[in-house]
Backbone bond lengths (Angstrom), bond angles and torsions (degrees), N, CA, C in turn:
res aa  C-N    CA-C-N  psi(-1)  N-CA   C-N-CA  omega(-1)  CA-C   N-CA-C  phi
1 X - - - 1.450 - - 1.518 109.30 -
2 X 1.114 108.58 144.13 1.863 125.06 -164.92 1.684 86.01 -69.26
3 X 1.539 104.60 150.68 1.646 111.97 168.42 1.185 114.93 -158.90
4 X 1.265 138.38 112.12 1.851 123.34 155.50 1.385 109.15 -114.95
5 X 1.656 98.13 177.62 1.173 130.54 -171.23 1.732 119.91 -69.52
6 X 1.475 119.83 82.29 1.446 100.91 152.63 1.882 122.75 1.14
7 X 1.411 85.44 153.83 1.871 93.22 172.34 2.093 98.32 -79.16
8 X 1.350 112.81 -35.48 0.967 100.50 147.86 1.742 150.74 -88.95
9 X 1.021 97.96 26.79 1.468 105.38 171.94 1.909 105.29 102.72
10 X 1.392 116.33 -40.75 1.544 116.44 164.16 0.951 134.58 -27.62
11 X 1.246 117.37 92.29 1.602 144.32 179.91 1.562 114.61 -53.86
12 X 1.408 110.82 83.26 1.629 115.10 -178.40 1.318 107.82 -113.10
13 X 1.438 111.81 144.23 0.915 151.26 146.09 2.073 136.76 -40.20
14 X 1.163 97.92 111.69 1.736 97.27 179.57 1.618 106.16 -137.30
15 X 1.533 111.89 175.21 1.503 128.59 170.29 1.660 88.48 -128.50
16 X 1.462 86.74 151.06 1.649 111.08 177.71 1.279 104.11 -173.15
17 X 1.059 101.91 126.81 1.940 138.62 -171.44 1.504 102.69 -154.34
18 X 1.276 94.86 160.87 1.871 126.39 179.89 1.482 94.26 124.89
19 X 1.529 103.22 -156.12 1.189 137.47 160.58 1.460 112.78 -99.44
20 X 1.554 107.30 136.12 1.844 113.50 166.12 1.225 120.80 -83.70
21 X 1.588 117.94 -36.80 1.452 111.22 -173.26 1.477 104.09 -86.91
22 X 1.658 121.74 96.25 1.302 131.00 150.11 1.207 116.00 -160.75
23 X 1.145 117.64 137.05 1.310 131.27 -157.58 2.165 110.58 -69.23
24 X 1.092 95.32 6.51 1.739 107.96 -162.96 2.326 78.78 -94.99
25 X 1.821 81.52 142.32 1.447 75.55 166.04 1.240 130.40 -80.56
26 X 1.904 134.31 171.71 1.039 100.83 -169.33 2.059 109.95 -97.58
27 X 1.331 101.68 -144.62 1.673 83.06 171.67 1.040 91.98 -130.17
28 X 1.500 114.93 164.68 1.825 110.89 164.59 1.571 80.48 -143.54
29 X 1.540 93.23 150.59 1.445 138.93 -168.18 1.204 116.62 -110.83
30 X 1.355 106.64 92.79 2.225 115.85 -173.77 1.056 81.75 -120.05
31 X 2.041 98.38 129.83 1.303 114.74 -172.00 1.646 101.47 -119.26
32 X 1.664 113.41 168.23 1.084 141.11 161.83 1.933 116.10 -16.40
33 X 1.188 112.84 152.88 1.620 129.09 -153.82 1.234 70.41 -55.71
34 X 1.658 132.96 -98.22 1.446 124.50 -154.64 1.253 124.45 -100.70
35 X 1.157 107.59 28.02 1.377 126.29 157.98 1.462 127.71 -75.39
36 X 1.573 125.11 161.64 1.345 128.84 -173.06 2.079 93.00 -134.43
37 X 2.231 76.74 -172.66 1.435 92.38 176.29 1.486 131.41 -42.27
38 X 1.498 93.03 -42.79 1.996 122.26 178.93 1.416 105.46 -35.11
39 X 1.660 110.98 -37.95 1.457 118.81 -168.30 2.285 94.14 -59.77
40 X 1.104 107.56 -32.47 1.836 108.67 -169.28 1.085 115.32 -102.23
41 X 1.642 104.60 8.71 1.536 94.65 172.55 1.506 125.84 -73.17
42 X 1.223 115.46 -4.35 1.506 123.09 179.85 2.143 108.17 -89.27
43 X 0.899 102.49 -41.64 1.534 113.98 -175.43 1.691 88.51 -91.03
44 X 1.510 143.11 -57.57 1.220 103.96 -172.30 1.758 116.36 -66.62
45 X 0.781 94.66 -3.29 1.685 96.13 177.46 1.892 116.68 -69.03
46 X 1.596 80.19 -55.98 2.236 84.42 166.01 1.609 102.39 -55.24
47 X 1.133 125.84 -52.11 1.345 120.71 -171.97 0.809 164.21 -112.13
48 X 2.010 93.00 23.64 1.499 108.21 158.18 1.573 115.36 -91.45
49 X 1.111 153.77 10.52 0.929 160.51 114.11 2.191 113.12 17.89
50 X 1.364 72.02 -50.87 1.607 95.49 -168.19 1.540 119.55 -151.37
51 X 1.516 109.32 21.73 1.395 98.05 171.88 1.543 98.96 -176.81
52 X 1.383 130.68 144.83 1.185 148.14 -157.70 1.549 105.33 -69.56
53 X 0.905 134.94 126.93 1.603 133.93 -161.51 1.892 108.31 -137.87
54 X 1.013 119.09 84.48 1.442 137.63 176.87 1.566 125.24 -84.66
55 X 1.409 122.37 100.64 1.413 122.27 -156.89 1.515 114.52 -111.26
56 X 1.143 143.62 93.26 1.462 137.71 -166.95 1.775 116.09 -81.07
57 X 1.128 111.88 133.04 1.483 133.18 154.94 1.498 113.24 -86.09
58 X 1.746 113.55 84.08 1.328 126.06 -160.63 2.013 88.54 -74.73
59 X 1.410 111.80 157.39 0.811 114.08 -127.08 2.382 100.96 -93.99
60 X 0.912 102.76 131.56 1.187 99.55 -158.09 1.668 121.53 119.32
61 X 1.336 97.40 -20.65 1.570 104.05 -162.71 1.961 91.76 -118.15
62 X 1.374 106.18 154.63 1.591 125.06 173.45 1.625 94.67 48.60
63 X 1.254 108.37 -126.53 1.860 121.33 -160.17 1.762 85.08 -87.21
64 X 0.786 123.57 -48.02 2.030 92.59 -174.86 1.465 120.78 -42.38
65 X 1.388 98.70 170.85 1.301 113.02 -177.70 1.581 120.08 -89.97
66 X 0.856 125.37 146.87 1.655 126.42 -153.88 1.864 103.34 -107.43
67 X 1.467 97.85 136.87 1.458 120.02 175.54 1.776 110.15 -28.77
68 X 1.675 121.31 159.52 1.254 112.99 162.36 1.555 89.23 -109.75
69 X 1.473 107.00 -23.83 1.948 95.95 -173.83 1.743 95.99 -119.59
70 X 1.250 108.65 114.60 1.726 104.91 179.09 1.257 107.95 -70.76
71 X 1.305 118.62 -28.98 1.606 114.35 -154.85 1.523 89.79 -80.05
72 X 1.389 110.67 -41.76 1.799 97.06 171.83 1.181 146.26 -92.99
73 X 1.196 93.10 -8.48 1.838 115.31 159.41 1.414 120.41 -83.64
74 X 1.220 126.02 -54.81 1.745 117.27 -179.54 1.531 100.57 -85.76
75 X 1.160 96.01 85.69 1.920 94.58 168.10 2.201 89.13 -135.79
76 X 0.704 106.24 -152.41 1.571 128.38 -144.08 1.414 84.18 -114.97
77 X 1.553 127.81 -86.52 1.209 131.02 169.34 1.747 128.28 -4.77
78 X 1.439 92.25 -74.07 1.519 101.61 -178.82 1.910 111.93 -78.33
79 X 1.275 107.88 -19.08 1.466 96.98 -178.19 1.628 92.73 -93.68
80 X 0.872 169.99 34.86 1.336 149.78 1.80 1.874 120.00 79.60
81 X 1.272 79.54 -99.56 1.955 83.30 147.57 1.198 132.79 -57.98
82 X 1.020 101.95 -32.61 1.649 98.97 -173.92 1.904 106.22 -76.11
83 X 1.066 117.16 -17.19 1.339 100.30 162.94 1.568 115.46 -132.88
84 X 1.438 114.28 34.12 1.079 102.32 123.40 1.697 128.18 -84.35
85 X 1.116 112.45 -27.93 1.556 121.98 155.04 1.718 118.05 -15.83
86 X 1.644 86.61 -74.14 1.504 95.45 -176.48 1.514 108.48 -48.45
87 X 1.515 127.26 -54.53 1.391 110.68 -163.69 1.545 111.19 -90.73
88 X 1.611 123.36 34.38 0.661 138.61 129.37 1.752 144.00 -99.08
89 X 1.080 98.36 -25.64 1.743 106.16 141.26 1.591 124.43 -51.69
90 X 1.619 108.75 -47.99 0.824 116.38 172.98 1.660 130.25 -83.58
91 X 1.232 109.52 3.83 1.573 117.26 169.62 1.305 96.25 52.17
92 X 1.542 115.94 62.69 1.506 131.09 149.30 1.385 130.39 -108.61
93 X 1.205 152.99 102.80 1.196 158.50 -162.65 1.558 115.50 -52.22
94 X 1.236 105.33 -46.73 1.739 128.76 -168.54 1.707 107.36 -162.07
95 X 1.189 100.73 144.42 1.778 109.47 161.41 1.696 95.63 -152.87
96 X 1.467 96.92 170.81 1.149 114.53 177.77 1.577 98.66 -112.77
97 X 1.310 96.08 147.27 1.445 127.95 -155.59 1.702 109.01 -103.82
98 X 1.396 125.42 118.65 1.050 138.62 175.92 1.541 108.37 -104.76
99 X 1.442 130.20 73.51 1.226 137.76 175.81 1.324 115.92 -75.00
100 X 1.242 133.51 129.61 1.148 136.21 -175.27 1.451 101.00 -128.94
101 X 1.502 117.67 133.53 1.852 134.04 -160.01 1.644 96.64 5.34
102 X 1.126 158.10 -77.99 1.376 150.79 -133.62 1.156 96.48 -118.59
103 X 1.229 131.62 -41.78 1.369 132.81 176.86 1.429 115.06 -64.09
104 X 1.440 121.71 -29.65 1.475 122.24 156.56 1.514 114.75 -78.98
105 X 1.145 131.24 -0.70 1.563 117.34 154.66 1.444 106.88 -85.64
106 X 1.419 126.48 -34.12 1.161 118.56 171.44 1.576 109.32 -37.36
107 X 1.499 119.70 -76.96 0.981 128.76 -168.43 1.473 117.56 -58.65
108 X 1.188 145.28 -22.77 2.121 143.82 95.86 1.297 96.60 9.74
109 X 1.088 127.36 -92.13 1.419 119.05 -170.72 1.291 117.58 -41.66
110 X 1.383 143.23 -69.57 1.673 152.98 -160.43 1.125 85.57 -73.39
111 X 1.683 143.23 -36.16 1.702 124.46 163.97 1.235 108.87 -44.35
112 X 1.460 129.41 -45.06 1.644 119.39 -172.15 1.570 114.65 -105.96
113 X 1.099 99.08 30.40 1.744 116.66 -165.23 1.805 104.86 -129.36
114 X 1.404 100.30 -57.08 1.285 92.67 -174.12 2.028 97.08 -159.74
115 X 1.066 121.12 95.80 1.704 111.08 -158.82 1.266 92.48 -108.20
116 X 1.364 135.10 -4.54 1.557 120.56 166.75 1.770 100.03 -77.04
117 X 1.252 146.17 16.26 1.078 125.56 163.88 1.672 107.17 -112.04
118 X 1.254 89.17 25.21 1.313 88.67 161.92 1.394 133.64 -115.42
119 X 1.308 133.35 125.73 1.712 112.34 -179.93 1.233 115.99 -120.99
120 X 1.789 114.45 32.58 1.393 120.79 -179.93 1.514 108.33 153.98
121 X 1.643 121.69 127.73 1.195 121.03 178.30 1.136 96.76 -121.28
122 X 1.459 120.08 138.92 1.289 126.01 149.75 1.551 134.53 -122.71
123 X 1.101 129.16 87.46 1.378 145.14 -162.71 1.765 104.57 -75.79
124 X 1.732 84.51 137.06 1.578 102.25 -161.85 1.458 93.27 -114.25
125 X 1.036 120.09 114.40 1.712 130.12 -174.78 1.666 101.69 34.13
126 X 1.202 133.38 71.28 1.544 124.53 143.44 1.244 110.81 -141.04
127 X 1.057 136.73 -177.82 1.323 140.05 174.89 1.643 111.82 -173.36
128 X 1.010 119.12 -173.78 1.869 119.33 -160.43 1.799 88.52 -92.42
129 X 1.256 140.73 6.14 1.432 140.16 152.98 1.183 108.30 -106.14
130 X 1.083 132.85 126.53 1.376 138.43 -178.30 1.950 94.41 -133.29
131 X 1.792 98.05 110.02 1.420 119.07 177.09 1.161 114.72 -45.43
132 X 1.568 117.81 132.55 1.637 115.65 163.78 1.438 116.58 -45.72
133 X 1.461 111.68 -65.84 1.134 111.79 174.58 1.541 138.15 -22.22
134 X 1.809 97.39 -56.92 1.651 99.11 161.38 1.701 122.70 -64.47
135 X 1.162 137.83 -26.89 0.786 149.29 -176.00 1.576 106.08 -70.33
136 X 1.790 122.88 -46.65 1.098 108.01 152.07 1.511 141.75 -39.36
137 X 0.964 115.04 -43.94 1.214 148.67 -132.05 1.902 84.74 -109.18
138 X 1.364 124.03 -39.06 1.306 112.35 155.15 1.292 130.87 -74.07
139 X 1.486 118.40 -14.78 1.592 125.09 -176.09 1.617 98.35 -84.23
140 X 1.168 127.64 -11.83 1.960 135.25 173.43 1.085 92.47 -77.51
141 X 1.175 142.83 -14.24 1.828 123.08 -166.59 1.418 118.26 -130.74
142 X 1.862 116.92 -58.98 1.086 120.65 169.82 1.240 126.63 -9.19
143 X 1.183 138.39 107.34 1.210 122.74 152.22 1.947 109.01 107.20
144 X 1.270 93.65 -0.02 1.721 100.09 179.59 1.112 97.87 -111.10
145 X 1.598 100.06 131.63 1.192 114.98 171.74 1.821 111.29 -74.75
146 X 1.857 125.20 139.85 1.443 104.74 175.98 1.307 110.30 -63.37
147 X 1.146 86.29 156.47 1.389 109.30 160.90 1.517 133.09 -97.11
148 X 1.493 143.62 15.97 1.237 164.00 -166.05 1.614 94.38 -106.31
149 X 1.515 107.84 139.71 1.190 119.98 172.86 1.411 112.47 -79.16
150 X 1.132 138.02 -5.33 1.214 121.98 -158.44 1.836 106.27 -176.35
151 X 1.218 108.42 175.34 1.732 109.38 -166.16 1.600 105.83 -65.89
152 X 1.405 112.48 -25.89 1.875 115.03 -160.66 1.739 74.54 -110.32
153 X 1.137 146.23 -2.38 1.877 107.87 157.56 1.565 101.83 -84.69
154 X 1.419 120.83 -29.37 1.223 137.85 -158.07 1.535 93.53 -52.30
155 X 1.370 114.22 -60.88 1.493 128.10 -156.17 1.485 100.49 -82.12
156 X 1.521 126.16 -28.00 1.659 135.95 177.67 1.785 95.03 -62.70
157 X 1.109 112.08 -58.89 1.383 116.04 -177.12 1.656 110.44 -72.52
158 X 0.857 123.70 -12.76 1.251 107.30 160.21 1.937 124.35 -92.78
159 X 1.126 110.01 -27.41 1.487 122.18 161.11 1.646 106.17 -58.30
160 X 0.980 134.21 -16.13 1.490 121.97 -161.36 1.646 80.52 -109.14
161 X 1.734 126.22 -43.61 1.670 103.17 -170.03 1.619 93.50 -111.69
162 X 0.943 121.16 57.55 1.772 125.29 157.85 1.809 114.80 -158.45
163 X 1.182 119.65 -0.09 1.187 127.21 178.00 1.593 123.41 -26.90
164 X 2.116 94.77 -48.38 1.704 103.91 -166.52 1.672 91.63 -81.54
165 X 1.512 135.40 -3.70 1.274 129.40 173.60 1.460 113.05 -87.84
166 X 1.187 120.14 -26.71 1.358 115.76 161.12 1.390 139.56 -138.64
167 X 1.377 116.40 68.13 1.187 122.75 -148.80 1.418 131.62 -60.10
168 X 1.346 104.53 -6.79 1.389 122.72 -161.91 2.159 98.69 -116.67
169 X 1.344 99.22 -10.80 1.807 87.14 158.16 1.160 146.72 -45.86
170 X 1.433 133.76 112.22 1.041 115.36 -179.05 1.799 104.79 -111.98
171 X 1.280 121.34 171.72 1.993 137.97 -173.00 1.074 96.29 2.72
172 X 1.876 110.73 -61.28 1.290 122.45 -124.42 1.740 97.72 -100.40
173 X 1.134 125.94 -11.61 0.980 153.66 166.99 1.954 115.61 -66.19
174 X 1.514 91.35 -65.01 1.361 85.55 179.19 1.912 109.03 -96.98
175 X 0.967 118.16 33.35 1.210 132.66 166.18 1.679 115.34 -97.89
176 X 1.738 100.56 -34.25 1.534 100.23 -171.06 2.176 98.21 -97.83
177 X 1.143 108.55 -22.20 1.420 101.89 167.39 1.386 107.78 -68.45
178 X 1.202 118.58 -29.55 1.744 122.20 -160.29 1.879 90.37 -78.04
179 X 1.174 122.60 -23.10 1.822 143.70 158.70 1.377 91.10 -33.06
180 X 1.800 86.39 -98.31 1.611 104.63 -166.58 2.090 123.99 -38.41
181 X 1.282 115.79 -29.54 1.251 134.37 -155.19 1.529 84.62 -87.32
182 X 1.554 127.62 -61.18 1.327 104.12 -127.91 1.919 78.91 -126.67
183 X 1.711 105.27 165.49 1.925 96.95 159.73 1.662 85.05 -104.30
184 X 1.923 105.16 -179.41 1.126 95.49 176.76 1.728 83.32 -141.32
185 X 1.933 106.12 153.93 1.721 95.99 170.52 1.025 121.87 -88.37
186 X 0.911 95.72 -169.91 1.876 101.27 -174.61 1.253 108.53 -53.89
187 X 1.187 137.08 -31.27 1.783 138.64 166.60 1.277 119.88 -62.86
188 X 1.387 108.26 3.38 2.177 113.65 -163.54 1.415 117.96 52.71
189 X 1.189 123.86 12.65 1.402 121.06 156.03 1.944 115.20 -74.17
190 X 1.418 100.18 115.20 1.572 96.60 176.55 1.638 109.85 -87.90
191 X 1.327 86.76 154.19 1.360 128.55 171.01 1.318 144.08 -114.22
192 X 1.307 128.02 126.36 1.608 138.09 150.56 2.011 97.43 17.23
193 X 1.622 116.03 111.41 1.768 79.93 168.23 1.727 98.27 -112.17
194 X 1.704 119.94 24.14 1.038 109.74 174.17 1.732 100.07 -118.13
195 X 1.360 113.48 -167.95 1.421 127.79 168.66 1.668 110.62 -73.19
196 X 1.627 124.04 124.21 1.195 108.42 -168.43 1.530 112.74 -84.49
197 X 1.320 95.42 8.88 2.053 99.18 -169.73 1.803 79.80 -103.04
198 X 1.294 129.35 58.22 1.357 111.14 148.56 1.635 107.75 -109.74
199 X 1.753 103.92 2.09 1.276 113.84 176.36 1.547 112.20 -66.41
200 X 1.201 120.41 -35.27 1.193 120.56 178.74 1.509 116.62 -58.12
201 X 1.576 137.25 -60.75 1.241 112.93 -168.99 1.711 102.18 -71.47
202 X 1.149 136.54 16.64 1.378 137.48 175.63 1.121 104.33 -95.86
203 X 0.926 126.81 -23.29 1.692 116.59 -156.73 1.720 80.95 -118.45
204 X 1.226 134.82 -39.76 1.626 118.28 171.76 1.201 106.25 -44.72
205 X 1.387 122.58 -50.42 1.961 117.40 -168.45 1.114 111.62 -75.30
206 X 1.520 142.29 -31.72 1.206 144.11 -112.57 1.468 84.98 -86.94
207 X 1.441 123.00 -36.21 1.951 108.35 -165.49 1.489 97.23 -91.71
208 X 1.071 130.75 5.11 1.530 115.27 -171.38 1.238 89.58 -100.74
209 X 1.997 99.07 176.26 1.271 107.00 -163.74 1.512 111.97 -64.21
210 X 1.572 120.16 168.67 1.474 107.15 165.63 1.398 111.86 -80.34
211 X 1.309 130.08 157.83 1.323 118.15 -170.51 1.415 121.41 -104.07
212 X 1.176 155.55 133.40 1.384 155.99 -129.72 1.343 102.78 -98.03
213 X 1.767 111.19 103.20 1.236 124.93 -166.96 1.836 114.49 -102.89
214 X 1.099 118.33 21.26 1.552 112.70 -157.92 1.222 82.74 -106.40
215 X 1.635 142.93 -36.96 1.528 132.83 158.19 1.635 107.96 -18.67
216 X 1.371 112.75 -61.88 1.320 136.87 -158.83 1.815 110.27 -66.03
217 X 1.292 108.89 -52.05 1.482 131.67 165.54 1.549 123.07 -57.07
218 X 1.582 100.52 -42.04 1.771 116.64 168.99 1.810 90.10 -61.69
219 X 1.426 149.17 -28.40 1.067 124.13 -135.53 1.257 93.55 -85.08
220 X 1.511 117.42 -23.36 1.491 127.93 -171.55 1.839 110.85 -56.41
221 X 1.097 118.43 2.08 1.478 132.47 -145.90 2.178 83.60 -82.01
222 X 1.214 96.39 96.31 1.836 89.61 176.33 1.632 93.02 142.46
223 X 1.001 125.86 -42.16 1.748 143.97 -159.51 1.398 107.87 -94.61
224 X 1.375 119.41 122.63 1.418 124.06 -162.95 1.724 98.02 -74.90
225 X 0.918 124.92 154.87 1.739 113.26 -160.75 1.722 102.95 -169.82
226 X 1.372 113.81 142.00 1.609 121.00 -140.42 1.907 85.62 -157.47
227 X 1.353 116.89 138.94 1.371 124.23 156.47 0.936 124.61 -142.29
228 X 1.649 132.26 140.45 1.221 138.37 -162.54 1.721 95.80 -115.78
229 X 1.418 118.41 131.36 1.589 119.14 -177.84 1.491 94.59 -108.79
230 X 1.684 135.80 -172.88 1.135 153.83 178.83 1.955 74.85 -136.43
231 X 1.557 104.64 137.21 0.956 112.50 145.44 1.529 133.63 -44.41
232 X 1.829 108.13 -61.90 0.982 132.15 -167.74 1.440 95.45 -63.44
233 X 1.314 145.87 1.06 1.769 131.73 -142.65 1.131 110.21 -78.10
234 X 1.058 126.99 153.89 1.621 134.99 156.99 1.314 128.11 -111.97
235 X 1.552 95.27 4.24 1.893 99.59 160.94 1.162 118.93 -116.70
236 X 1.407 134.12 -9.15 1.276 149.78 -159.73 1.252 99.87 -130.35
237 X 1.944 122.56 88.78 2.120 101.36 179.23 1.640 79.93 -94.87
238 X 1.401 85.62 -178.68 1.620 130.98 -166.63 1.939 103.30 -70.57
239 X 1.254 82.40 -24.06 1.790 88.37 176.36 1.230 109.86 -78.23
240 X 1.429 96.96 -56.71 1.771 100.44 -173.93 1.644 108.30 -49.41
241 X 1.200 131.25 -63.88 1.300 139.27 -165.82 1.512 97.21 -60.59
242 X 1.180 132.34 -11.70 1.902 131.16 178.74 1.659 102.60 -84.11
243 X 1.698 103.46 -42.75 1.141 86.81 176.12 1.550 116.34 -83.08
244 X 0.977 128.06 -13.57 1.173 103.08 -169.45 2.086 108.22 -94.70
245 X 1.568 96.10 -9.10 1.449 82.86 168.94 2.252 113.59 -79.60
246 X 1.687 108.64 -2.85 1.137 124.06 156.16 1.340 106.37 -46.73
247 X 1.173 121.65 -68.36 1.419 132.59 -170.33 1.495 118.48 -75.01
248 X 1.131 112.70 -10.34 1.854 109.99 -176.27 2.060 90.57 -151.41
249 X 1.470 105.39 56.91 1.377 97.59 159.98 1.479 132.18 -25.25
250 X 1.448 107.57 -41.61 1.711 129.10 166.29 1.847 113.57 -48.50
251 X 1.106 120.50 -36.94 1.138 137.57 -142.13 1.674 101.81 -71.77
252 X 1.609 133.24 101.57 1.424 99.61 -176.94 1.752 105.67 -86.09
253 X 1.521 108.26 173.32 1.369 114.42 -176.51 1.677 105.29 -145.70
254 X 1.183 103.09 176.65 1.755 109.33 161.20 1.627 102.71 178.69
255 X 1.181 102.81 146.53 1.556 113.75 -176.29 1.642 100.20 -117.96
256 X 1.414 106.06 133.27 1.201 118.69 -149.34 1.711 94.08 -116.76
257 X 1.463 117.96 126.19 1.137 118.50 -169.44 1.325 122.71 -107.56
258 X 1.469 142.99 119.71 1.280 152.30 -141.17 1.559 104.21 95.40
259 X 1.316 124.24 -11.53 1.697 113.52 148.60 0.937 154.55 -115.13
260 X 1.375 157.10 156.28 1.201 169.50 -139.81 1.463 113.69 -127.08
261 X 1.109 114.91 -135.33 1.952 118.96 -156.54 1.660 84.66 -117.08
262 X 1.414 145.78 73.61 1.401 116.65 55.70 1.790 99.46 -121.69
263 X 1.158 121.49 161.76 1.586 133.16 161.05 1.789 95.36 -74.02
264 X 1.212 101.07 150.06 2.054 95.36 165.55 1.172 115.57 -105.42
265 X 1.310 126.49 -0.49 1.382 124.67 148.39 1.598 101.49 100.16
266 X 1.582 111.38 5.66 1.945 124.50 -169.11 1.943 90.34 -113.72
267 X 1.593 118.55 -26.29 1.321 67.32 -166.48 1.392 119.64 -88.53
268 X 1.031 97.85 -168.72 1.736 119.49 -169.78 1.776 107.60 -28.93
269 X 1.178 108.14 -83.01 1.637 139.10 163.60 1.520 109.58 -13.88
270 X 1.561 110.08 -76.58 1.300 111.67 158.80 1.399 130.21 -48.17
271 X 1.645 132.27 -63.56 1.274 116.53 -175.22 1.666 94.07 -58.37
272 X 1.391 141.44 -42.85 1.070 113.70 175.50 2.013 123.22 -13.35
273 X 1.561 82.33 -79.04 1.730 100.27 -170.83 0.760 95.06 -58.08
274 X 1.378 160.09 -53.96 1.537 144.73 -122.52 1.840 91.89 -88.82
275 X 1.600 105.64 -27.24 1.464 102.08 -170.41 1.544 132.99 -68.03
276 X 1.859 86.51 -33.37 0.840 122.30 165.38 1.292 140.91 -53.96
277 X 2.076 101.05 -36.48 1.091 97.61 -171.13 1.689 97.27 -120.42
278 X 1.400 126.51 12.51 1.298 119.19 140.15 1.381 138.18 -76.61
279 X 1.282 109.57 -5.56 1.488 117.73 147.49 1.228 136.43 -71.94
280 X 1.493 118.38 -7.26 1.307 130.14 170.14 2.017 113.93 -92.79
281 X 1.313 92.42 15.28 1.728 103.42 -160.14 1.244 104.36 -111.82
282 X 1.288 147.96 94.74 1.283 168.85 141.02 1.242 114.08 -7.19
């Protein structure tokens, strides 16, 4: 498995497939708070075919190597760097950015950090408001290890607290998220697949104010830029995404119905747009 060096020395982890020789940029795939690459294995699959598909294990989370100081390592900032890193390890100029809820603030950040390495964002349920509600709804989980003995309680327990996110799941469904979410050992008991002290700088912010992100979102102002909502979401409302197609008339979107807080980026609707709107990406 592909790996470089943090600016601090942090040994992370990525997937990369497609083809290199084409002149189309490539994409890289920054995923969700405790989420990994696993989250793109369905969309890099449509689209390496024909285009370079780069997936990061931000650092602490899946196969990377985990923080010694969380509170100063999992912040926004430095995971931030860390992939601009990569497409500088990788002697890439620009890619377009497949942010998914945290992974699209990441990519907020390198807009006001560095936005010529960008040649396209597309944000997967987040936006510069991020709902109380969801935010609750992350302080219930973070940082707990499951509790299910095995891969089929794993996926039972997740159908009972994700249901209104995907209403239309069935076994086999929440058996293969219960995949992506968790590793399991050699006994089939799953496990944590990130660091559980990333709960800490979450749970330090969680009562303070939220901080005023549409500065951050305006930065995108130049960058061809696309969002995918979950109906069902609880981090992404219907307002937020109005205003911000206010602000980036350009911007295509679609809210995808039977989901919640995350979209998987396979169905129908979406690879639609995404096709759509990587053809508008230089």
């Amino acid at each position: 498995m592909p790996s470089f060096a943090a600016p601090d020395g942090r040994q992370l982890v990525f997937d990369d497939i497609g083809p290199r020789d084409t002149a189309q940029p490539p994409v890289l795939c920054l995923a969700g708070l405790t989420r990994d690459a696993r989250d793109f294995h369905g969309i890099a699959g449509h689209l390496s075919p024909r285009r370079r598909v780069i997936s990061l294990d931000a650092r602490g989370r899946g196969r990377s190597a985990r923080a010694d100081d969380p509170m100063t390592e999992y912040t926004l900032p430095v995971e931030a760097g860390d992939a601009i890193a990569l497409l500088d390890h990788l002697e890439i100029p620009s890619a377009v950015v497949i942010g998914t809820s945290r992974g699209g603030l990441q990519a907020m950040a390198i807009a006001t950090a560095a936005k010529d390495r960008l040649a396209g964002v597309l944000l997967n349920d987040i936006g510069p408001v991020v709902e109380r509600e969801g935010l609750e709804n992350i302080m219930t989980y973070i940082g707990v290890a499951p509790k299910a003995a095995d891969r089929a309680g794993a996926a039972a327990a997740l159908s009972r607290s994700m249901a209104r996110h995907y209403p239309d799941f069935e076994e086999a469904d929440w058996l293969a998220l219960a995949e992506n979410l968790f590793v399991f050992g050699e006994d089939g008991v799953p496990m944590l697949s990130y660091d559980p002290r990333l709960a800490e700088p979450v749970k330090a912010t969680f009562g303070a104010p939220q901080p005023d992100l549409w500065p951050y979102f305006d930065a995108f102002e130049g960058v061809p830029l696309a969002c995918i909502r979950g109906a069902h979401s609880d981090i992404l409302s219907a307002t937020t995404l109005q205003e911000m197609g206010h602000r980036r008339p350009d911007m295509l979107h679609v809210t995808l119905s039977n989901r919640g807080h995350v979209p998987l980026l396979t169905e129908p609707e979406a690879l639609t747009l995404i096709d759509r709107f990587l053809a508008t990406c230089a």
